[in-house]
C-alpha positions as CSV (number, residue, x, y, z in Angstrom):
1,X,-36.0,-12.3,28.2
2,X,-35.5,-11.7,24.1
3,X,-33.3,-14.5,22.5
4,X,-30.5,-13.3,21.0
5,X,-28.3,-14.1,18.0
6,X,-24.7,-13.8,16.7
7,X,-23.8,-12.4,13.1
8,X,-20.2,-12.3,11.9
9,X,-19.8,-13.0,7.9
10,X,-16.9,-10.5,8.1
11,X,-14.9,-12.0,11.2
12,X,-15.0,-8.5,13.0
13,X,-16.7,-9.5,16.1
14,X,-20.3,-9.0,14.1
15,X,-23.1,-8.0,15.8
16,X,-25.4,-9.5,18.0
17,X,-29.2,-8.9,17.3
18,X,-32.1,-9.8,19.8
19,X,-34.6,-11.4,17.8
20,X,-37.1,-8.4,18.4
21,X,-36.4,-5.2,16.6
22,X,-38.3,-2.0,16.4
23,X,-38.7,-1.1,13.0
24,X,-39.5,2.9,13.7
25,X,-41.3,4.1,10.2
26,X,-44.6,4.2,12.2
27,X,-42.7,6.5,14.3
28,X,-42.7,8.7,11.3
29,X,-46.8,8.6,11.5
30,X,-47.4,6.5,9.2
31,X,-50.7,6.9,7.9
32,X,-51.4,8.4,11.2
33,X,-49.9,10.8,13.3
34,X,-48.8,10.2,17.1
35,X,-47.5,12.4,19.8
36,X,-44.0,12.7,20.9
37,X,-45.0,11.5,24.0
38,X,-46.4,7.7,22.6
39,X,-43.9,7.8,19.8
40,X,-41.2,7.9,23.7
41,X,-43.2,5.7,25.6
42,X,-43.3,3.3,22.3
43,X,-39.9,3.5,22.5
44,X,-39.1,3.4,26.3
45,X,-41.8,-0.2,26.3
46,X,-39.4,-1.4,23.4
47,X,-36.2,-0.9,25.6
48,X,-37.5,-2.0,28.8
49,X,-38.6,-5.1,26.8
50,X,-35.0,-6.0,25.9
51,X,-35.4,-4.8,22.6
52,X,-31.6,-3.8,21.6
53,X,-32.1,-3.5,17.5
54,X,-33.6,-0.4,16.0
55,X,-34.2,0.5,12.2
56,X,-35.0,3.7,10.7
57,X,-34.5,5.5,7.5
58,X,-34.6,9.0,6.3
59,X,-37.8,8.1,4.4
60,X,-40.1,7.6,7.4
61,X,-41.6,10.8,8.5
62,X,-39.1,12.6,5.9
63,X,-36.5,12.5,8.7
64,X,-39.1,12.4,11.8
65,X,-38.3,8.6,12.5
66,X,-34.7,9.5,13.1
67,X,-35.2,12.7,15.4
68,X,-37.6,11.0,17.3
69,X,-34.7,8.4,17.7
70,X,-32.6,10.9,19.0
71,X,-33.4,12.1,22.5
72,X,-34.2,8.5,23.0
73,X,-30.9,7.0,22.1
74,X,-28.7,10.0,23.4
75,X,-28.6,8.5,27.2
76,X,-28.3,4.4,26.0
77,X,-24.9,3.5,26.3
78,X,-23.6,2.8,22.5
79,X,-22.3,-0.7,22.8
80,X,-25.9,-1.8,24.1
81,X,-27.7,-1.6,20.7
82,X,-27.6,-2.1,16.8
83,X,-28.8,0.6,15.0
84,X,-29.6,0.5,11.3
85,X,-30.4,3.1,8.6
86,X,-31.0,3.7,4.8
87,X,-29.4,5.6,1.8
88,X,-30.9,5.7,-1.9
89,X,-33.0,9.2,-0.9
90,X,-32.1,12.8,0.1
91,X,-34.5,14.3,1.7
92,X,-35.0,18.3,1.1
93,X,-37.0,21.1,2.2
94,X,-39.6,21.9,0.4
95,X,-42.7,24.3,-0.1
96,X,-45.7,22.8,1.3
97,X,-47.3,21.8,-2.1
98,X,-44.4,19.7,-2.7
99,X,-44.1,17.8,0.3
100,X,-43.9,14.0,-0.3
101,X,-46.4,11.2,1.1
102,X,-49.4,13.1,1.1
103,X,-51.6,10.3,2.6
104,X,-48.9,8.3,4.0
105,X,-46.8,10.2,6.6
106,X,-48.9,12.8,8.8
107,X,-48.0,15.9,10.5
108,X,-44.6,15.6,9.2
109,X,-42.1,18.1,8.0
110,X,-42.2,20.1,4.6
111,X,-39.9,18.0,2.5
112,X,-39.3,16.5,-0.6
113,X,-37.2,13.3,-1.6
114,X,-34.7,12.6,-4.5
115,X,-33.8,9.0,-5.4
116,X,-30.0,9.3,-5.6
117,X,-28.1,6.0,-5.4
118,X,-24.6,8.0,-6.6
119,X,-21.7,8.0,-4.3
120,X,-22.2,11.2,-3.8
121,X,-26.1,10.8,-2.6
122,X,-25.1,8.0,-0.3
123,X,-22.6,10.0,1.7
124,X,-24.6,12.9,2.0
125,X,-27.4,10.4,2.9
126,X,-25.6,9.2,5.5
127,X,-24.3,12.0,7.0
128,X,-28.0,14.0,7.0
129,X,-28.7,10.5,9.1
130,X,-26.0,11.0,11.3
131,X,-27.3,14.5,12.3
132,X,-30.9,13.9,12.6
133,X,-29.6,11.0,15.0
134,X,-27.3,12.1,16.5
135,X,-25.2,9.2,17.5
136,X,-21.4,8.3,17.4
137,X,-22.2,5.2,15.3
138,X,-24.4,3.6,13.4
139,X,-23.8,-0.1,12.5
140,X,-25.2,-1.1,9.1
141,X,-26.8,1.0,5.9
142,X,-29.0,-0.7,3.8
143,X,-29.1,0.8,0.4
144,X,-33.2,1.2,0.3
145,X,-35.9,0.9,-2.0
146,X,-34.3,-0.5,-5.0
147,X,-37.5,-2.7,-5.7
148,X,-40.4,-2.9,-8.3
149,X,-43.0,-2.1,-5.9
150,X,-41.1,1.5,-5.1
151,X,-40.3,2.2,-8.6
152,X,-43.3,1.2,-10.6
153,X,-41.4,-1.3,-13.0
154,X,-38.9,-3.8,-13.7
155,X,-37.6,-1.4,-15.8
156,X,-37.1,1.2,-13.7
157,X,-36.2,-1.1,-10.7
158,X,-33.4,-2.4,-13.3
159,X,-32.5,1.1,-14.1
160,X,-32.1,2.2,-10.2
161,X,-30.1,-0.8,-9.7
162,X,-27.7,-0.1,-12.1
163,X,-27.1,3.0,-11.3
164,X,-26.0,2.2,-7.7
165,X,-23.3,0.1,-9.0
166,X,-22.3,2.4,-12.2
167,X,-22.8,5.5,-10.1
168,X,-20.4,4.1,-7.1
169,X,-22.8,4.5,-4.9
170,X,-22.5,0.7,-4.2
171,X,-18.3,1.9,-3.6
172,X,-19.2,4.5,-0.8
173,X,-21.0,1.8,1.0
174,X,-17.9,-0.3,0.6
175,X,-15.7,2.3,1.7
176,X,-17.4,3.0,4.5
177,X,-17.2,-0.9,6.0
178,X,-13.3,-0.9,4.7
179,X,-13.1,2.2,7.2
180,X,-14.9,0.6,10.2
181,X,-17.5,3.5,9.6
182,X,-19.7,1.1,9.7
183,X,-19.8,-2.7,10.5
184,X,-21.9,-3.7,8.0
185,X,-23.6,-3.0,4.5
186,X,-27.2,-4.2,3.3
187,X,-30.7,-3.8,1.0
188,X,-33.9,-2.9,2.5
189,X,-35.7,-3.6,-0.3
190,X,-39.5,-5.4,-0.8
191,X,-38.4,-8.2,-3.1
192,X,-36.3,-11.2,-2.5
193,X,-35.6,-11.2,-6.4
194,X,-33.7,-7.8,-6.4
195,X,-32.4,-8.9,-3.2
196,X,-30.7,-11.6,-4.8
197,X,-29.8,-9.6,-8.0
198,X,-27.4,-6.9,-5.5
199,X,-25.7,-10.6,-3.5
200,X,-24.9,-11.7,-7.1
201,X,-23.3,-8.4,-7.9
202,X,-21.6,-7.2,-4.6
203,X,-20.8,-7.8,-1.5
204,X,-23.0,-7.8,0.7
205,X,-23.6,-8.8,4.7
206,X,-27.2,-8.5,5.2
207,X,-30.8,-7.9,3.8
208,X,-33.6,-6.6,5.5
209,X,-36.4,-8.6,3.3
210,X,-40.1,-6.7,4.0
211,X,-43.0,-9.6,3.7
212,X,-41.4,-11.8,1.6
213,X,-40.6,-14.3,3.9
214,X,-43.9,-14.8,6.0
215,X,-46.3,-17.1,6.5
216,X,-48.4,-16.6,3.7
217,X,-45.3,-16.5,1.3
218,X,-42.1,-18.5,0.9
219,X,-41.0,-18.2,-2.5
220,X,-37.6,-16.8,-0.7
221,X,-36.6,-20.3,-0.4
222,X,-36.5,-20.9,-4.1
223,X,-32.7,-19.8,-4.7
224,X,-32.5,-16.3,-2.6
225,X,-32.2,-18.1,0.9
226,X,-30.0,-21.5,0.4
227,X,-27.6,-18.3,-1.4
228,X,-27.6,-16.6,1.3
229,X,-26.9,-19.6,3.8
230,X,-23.7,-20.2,1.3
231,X,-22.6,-16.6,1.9
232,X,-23.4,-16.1,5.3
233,X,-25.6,-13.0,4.5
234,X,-27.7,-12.7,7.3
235,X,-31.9,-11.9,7.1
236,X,-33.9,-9.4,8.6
237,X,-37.8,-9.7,8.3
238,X,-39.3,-6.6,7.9
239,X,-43.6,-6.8,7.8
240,X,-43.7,-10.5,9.4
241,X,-47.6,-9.7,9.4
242,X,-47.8,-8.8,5.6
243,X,-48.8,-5.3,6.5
244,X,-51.5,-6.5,9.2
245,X,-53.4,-9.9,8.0
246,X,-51.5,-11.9,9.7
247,X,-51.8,-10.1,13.7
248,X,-55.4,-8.8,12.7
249,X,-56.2,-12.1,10.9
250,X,-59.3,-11.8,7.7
251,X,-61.7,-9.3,9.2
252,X,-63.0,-6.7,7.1
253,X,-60.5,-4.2,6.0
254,X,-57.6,-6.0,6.4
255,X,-54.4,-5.2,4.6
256,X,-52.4,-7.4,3.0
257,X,-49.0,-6.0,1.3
258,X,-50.6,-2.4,2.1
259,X,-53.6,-2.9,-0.2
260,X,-56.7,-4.4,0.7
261,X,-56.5,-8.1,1.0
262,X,-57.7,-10.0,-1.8
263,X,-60.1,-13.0,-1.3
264,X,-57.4,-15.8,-2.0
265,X,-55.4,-14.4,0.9
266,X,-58.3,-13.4,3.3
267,X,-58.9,-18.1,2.6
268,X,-55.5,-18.6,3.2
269,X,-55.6,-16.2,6.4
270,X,-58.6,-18.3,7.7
271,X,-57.2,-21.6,7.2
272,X,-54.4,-20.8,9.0
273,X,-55.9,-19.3,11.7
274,X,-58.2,-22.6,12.0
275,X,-55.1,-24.5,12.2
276,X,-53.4,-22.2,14.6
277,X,-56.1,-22.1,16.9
278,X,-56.3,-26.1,17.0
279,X,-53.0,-25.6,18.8
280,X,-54.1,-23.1,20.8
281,X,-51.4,-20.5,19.5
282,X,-52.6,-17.0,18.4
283,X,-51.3,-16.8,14.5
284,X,-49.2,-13.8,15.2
285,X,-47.3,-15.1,17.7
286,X,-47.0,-17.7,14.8
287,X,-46.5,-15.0,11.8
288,X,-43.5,-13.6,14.1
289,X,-41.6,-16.7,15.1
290,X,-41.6,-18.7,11.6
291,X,-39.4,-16.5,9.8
292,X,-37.2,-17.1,12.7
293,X,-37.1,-20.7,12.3
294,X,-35.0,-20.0,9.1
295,X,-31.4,-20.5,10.1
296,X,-30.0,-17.5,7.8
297,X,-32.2,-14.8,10.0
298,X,-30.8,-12.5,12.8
299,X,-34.0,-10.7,13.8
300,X,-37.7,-9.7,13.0
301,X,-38.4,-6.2,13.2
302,X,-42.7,-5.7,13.1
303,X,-43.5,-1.8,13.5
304,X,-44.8,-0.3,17.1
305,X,-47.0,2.3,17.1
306,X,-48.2,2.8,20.1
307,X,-47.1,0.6,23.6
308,X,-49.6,-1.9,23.0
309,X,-48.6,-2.7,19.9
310,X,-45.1,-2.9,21.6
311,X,-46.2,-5.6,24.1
312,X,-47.9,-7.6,21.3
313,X,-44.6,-7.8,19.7
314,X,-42.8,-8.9,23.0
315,X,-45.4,-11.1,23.4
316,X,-45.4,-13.1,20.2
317,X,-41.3,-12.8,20.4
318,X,-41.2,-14.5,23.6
319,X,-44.6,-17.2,22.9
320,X,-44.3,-21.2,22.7
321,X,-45.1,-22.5,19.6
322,X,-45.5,-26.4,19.2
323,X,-43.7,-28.4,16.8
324,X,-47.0,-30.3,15.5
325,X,-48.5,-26.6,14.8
326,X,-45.5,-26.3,11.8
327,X,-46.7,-30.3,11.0
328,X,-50.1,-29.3,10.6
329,X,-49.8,-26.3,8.1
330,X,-47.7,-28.5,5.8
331,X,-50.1,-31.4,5.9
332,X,-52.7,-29.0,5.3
333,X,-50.4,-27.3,2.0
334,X,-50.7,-24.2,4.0
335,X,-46.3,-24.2,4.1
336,X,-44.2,-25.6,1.7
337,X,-42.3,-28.5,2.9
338,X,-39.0,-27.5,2.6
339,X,-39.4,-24.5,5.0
340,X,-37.0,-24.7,8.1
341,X,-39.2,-25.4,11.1
């Protein structure tokens, strides 16, 4: 059975996440394409599972994430899960020269996107979402992609950022919580740094933090966390694996942070793997459950793209981990000592 927990910064009853989530942009092939059929029975492993959180966004697949959510969704009843999307991009249709993530997404549809963080983009944003969906609800929007590593720079990254605030973008995400629209507003963003740049600015009641808070990296707990355990801002961990090291561990080839991982990390990777398996603990059961052991997080939420992958993820959701193992890596300077465990 998937442990659950309780969010409710806002006194509204909150939400209340299992501590698995399927994060769906593989269901958008990323970087390769499935069938409907796997991308269902994916899908159908996660449910059966106890999985009850689901993220998508209109980036992954250029919309196919979300209508591959659809049929799925359309028999659950609605009270039983949390479902999360993204504004910050239209997505349009396109000739087929145009069509964005060439490489990236596969066998997708013929569109385009358009950063637009305007209050005007973010509604029209969320209501595209709400059609490829097809749900009565959906209970939080992260405002997405506001980081360095999607815009290029700091510059541009500062740029975006202010104009989702000066452009009221940031006020249609507002408005719809103030409505009940929604039950909760967030960042899915790649950098704890922005992160902590939109919770100094506005209001908000969650992040969902991808590979900054991991195993191999916990420079989070500098200022961004202990702020967000003062606010009650609640923390999703998007990429707990750091785009694969950490479940494949160093072999050749492995990604970290969607390049190719660099010798430093591919040491790191081996040490703690050494350590891990002198407590007889696979290290992705361990890369899943540390983040976990933070006291601001809600859920981890490691892609699924195929129904082995799936029953990994239970797997390593649902592992003991000793006490000592946590010890051991910060004896070893392989965790900072100040990290919750």
């Amino acid at each position: 059975m998937l442990k659950k927990r309780h969010w409710d910064r806002l006194g509204n009853g909150g939400l209340t996440f299992t501590e698995l989530g399927f994060g769906t942009a593989p269901l958008g092939n990323l970087y390769q394409a499935i069938s409907d059929v796997d991308a269902r029975a994916t899908l159908d492993a996660a449910w059966e599972g106890g999985v009850r959180y689901f993220d998508t966004a209109p980036l992954y697949g250029l919309g196919l994430s979300e209508t591959r959510l659809n049929p799925f969704l359309r028999d659950k009843p609605r009270d039983d899960y949390i479902l999360s999307s993204k504004v910050g991009r239209l997505i349009q249709p396109c000739a087929e020269k145009h069509r964005a993530g060439v490489g990236k997404w596969f066998d997708v549809p013929c569109r385009r996107e358009q950063f637009d963080y305007s209050y005007d983009g973010v509604m029209r944003s969320f209501e595209h979402s709400f059609s490829r969906l097809g749900v009565d609800r959906i209970d939080i929007l992260y405002v997405h992609d506001l980081c360095i590593f999607s815009h290029g720079s700091k510059a541009i990254s500062d740029m975006r950022i202010e104009e989702f605030f000066a452009g009221r973008g940031y006020d249609a995400m507002i408005s719809l919580r103030d409505q009940g629209v929604i039950r909760a507003i967030g960042g899915g963003i790649n950098e704890w740094e922005v992160c902590q740049t939109l919770a100094e600015r506005g209001d908000f009641d969650l992040f969902l933090l991808a590979g900054r808070y991991t195993l191999l990296e916990q420079t989070a707990l500098d200022s961004f966390l202990p702020l967000c355990e003062q606010r009650g801002i609640g923390i999703v961990t998007g990429g707990p694996y750091n785009s694969g090291i950490l479940a494949s561990g160093a072999k050749p080839g492995a990604f970290y942070n969607y390049d190719p991982a660099p010798q430093a990390i591919i040491d790191r990777v081996n040490a703690i793997e050494k350590v891990c398996r002198a407590h007889d603990v696979e290290m992705v059961n361990a890369a899943f459950q540390f983040p976990l052991l933070h006291p601001a997080h809600v859920a981890v939420i490691p892609g699924g793209q195929g129904v082995n992958e799936m029953r990994g993820n239970l797997k390593a959701a649902q592992a003991e981990i000793p006490a000592a193992l946590w010890a051991d890596l910060k004896t070893n300077g392989l965790l900072r000592e100040d990290a919750p465990t």
